[in-house]
N, CA, C and O atoms as a DFTB+ gen file, in Angstrom:
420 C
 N C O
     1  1     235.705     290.880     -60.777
     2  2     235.233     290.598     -62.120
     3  2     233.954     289.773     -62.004
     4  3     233.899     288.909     -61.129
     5  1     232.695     290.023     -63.007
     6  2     231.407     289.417     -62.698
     7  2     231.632     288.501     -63.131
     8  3     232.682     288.514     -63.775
     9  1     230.832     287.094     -63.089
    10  2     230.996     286.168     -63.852
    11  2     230.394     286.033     -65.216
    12  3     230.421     285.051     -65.958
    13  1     229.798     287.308     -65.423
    14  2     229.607     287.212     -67.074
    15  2     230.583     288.042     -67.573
    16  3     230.683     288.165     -68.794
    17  1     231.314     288.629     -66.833
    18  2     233.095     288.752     -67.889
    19  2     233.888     287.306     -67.703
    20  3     234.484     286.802     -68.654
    21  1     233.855     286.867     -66.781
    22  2     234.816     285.773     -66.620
    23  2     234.473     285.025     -67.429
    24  3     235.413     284.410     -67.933
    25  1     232.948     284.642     -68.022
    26  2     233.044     283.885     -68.930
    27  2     232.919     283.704     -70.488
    28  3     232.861     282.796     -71.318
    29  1     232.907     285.443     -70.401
    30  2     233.179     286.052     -71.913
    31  2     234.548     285.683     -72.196
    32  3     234.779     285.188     -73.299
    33  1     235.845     285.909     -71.065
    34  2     237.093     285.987     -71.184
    35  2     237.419     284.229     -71.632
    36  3     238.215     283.792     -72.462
    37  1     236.529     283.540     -70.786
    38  2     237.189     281.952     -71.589
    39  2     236.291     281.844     -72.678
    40  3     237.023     281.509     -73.610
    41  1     235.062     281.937     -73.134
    42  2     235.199     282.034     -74.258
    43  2     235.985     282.678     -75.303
    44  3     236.021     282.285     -76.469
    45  1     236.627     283.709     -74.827
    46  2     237.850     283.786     -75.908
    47  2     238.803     283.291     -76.028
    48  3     239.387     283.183     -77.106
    49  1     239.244     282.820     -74.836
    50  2     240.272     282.198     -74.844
    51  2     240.663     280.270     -75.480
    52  3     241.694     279.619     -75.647
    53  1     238.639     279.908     -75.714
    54  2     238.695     278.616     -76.585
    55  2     238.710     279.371     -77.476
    56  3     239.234     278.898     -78.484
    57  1     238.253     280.668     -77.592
    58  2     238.271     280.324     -79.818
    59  2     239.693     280.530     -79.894
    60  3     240.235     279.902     -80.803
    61  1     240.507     281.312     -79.112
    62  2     242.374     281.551     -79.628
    63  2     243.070     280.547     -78.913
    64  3     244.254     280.757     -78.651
    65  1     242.440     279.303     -78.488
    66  2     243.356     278.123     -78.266
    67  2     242.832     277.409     -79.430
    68  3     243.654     276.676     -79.979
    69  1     241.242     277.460     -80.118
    70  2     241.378     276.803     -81.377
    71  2     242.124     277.521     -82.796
    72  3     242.759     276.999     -83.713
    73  1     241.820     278.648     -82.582
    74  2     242.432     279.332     -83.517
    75  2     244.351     279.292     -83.279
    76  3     244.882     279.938     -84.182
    77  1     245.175     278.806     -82.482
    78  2     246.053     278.389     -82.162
    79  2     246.988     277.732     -83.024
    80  3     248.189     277.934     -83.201
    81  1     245.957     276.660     -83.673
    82  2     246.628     275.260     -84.679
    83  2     246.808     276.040     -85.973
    84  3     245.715     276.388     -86.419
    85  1     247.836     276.425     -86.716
    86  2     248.197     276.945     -88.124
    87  2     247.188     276.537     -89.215
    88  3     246.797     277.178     -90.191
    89  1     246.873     275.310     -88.795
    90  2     245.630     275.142     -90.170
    91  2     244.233     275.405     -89.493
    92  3     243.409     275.614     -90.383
    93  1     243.877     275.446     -88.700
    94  2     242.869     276.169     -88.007
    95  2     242.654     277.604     -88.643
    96  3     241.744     277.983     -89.380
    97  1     243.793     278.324     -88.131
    98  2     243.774     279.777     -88.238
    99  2     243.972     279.463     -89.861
   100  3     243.155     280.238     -90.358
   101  1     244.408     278.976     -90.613
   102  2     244.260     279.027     -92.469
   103  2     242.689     278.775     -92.845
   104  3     242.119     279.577     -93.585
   105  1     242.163     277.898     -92.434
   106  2     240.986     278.297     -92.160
   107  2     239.937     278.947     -92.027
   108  3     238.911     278.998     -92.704
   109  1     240.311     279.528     -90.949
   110  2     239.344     280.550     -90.454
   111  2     239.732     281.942     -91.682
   112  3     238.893     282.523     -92.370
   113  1     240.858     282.140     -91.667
   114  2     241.350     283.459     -92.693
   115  2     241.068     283.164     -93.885
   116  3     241.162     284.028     -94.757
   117  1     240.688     281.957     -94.163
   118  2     239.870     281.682     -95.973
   119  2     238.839     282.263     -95.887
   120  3     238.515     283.186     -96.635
   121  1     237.765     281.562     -94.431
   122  2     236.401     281.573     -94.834
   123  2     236.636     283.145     -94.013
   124  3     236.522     283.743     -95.083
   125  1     236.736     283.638     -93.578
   126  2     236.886     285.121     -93.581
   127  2     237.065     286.075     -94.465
   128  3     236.642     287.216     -94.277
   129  1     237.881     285.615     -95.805
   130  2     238.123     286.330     -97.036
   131  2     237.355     286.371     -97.765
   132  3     237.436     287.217     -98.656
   133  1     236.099     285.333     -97.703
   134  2     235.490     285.129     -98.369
   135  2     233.962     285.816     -98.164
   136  3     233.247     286.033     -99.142
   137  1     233.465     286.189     -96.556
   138  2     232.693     286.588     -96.346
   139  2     232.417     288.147     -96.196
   140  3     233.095     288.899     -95.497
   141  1     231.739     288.373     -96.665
   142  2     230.939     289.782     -96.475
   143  2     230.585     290.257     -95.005
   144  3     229.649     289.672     -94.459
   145  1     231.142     291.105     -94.418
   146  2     230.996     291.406     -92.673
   147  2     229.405     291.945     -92.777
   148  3     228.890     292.751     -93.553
   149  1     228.733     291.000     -91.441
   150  2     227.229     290.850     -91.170
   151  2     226.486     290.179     -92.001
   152  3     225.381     290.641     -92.284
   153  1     226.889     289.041     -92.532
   154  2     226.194     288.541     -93.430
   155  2     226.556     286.851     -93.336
   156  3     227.598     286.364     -92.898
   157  1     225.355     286.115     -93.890
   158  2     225.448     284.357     -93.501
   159  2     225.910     284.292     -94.710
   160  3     225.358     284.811     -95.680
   161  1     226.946     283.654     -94.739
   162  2     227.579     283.538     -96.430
   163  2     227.242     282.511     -97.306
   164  3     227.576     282.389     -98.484
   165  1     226.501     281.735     -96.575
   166  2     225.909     280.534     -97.344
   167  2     224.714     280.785     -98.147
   168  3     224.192     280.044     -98.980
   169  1     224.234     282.398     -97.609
   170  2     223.406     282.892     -98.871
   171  2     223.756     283.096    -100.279
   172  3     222.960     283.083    -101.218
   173  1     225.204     283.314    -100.344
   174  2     225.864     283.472    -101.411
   175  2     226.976     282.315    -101.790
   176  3     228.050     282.254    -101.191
   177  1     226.679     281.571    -102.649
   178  2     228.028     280.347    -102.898
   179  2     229.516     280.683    -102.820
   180  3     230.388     279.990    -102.297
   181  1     229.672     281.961    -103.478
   182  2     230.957     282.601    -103.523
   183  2     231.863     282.971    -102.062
   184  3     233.080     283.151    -102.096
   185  1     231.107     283.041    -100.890
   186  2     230.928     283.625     -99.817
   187  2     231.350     282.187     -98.627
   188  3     231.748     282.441     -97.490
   189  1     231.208     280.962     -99.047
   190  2     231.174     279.934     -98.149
   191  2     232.754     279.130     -98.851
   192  3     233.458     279.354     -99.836
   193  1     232.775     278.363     -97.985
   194  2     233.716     277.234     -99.461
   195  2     233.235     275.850     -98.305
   196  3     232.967     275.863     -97.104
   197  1     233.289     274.716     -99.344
   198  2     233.222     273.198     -98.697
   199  2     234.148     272.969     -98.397
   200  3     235.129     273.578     -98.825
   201  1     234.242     271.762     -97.330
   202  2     235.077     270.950     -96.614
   203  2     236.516     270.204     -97.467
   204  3     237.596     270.020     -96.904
   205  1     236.214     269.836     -98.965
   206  2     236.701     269.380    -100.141
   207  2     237.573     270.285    -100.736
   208  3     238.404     269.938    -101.575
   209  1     237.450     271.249    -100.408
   210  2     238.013     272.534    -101.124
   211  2     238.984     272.778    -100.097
   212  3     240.153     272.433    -100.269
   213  1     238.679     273.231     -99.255
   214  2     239.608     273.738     -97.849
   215  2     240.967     272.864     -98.074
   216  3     242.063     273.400     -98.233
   217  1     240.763     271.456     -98.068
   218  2     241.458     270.545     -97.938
   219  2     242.581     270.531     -99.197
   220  3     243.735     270.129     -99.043
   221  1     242.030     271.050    -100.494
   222  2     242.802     271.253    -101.629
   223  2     243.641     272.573    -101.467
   224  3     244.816     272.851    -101.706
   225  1     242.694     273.198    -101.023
   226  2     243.866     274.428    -100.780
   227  2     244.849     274.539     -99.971
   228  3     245.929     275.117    -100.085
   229  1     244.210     273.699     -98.815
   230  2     245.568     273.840     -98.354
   231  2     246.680     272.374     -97.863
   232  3     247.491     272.191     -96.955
   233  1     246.182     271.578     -98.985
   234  2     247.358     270.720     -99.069
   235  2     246.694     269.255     -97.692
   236  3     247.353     268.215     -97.660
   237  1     245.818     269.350     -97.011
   238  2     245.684     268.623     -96.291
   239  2     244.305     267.477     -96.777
   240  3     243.396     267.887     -97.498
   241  1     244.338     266.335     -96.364
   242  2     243.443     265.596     -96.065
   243  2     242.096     265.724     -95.837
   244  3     241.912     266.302     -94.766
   245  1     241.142     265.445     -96.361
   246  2     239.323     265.674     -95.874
   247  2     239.265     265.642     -94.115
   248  3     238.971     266.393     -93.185
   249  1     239.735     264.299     -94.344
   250  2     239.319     263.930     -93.003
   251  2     240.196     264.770     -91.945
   252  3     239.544     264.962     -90.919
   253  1     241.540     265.347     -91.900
   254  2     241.920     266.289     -91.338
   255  2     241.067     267.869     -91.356
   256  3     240.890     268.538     -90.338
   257  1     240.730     268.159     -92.366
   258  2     240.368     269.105     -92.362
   259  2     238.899     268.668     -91.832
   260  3     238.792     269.607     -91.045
   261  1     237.790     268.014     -91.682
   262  2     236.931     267.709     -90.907
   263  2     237.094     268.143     -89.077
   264  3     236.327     268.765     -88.343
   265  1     238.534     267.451     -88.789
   266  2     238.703     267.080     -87.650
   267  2     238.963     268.707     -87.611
   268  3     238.035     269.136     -86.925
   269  1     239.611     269.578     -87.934
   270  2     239.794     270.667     -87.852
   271  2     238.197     271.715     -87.508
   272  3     237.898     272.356     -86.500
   273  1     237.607     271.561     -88.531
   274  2     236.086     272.078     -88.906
   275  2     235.693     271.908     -87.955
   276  3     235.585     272.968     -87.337
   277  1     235.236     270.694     -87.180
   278  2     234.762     270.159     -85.716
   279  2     234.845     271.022     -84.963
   280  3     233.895     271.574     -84.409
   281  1     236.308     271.341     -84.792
   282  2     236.599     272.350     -83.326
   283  2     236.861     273.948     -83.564
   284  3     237.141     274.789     -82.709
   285  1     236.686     274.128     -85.015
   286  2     236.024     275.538     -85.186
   287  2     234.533     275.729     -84.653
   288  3     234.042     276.616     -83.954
   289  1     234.011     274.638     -85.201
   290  2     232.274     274.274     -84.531
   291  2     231.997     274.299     -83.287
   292  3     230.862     274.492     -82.852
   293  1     232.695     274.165     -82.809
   294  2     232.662     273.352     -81.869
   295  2     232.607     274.729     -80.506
   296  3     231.875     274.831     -79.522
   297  1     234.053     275.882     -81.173
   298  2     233.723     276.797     -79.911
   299  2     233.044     278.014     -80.632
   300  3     233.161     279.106     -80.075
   301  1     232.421     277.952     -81.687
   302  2     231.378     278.720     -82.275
   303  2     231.580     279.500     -83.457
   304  3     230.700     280.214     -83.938
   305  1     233.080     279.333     -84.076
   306  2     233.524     280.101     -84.865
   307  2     233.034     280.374     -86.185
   308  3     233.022     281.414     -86.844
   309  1     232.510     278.861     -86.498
   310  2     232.286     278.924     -88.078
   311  2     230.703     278.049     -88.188
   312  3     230.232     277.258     -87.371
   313  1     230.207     278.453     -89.306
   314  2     228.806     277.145     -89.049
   315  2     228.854     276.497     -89.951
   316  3     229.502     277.063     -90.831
   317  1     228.487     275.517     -90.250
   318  2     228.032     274.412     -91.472
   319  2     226.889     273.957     -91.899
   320  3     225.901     273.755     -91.195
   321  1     226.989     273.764     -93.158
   322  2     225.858     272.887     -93.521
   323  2     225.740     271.980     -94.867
   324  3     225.856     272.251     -96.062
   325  1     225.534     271.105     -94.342
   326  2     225.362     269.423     -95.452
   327  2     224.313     270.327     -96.761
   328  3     223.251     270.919     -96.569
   329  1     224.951     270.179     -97.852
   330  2     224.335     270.201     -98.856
   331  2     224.719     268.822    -100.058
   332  3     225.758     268.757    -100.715
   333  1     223.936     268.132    -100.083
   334  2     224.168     267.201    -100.418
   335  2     225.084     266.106    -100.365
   336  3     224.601     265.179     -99.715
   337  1     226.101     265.896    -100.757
   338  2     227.240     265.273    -100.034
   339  2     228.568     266.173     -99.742
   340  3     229.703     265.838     -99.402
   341  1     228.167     267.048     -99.925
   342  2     229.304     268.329     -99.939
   343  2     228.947     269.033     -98.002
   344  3     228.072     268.476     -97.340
   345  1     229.451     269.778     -97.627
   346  2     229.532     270.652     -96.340
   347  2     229.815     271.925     -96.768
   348  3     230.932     271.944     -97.286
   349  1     229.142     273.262     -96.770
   350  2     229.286     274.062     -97.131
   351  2     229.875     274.620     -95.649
   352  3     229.414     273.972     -94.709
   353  1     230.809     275.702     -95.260
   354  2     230.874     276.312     -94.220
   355  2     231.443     277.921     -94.386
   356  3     232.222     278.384     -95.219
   357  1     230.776     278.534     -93.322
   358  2     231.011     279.988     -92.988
   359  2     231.566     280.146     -92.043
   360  3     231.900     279.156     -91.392
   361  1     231.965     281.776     -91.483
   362  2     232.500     282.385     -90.477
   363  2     231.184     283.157     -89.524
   364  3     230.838     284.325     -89.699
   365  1     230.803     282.576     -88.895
   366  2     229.595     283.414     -88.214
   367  2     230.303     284.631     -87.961
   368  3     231.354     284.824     -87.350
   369  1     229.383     285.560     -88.657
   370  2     229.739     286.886     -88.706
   371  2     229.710     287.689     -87.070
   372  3     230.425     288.640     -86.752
   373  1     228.752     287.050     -86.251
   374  2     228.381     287.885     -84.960
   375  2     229.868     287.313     -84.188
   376  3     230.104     287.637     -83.024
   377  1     230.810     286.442     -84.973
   378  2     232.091     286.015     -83.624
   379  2     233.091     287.001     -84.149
   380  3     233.998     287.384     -83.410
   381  1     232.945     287.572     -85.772
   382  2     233.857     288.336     -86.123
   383  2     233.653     289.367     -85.273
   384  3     234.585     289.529     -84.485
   385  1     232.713     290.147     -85.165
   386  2     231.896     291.129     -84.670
   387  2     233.000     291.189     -83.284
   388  3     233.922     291.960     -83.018
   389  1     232.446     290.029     -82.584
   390  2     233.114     290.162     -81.198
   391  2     234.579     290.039     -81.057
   392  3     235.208     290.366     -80.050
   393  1     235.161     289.461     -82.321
   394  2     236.658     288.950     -82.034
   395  2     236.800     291.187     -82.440
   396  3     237.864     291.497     -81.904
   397  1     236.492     291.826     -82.753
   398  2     236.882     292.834     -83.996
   399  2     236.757     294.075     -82.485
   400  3     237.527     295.012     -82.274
   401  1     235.338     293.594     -81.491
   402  2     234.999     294.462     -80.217
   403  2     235.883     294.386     -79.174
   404  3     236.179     295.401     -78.544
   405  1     236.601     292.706     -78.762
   406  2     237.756     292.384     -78.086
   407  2     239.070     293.208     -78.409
   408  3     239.824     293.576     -77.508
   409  1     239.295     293.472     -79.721
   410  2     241.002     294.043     -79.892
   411  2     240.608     295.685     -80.131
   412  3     241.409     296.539     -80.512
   413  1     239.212     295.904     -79.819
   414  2     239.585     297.334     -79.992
   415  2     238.859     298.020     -79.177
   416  3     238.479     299.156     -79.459
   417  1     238.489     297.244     -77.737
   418  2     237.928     298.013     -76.784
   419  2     239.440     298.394     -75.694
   420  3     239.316     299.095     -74.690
């Protein structure tokens, strides 16, 4: 195996150890519902949701759901951005892409 599979393979394997945690993966399947495939959803308001929101929906804490957001960020899943005192965030469409090329190659 080359080492640019080997390290395609752990990169998948951080996003499905982050995607792992139940509110992680609630998460990720919001801002997924919400986005349009190939597209930055923060072009569209309807398309993103804030950090404030996440947290209402699903019953948890800001600051949990922050700590959560982090390590979606963190192994590339989702992006953010500060709009005023709010955090708008998406599903980078190019990880759907690859999570969608992984289960069906």
């Amino acid at each position: 195996m080359s080492n640019n599979k080997t390290k395609n393979l752990e990169d998948f394997a951080e996003v499905f150890k982050a995607l792992s945690n139940q509110h992680r993966l609630q998460i990720f399947m919001r801002l997924v519902s919400c986005c349009k495939p190939g597209t930055v959803c923060l072009q569209d308001p309807e398309a993103s949701a804030y950090v404030g929101e996440l947290g209402d929906e699903l019953g948890v804490v800001k600051s949990t759901v922050s700590h959560h957001i982090k390590e979606l960020k963190r192994v590339g899943i989702i992006r953010t951005e500060r709009q005023g005192h709010k955090i708008a965030c998406w599903v980078d469409p190019a990880v759907v892409e690859a999570l969608k090329d992984f289960f069906t190659r």
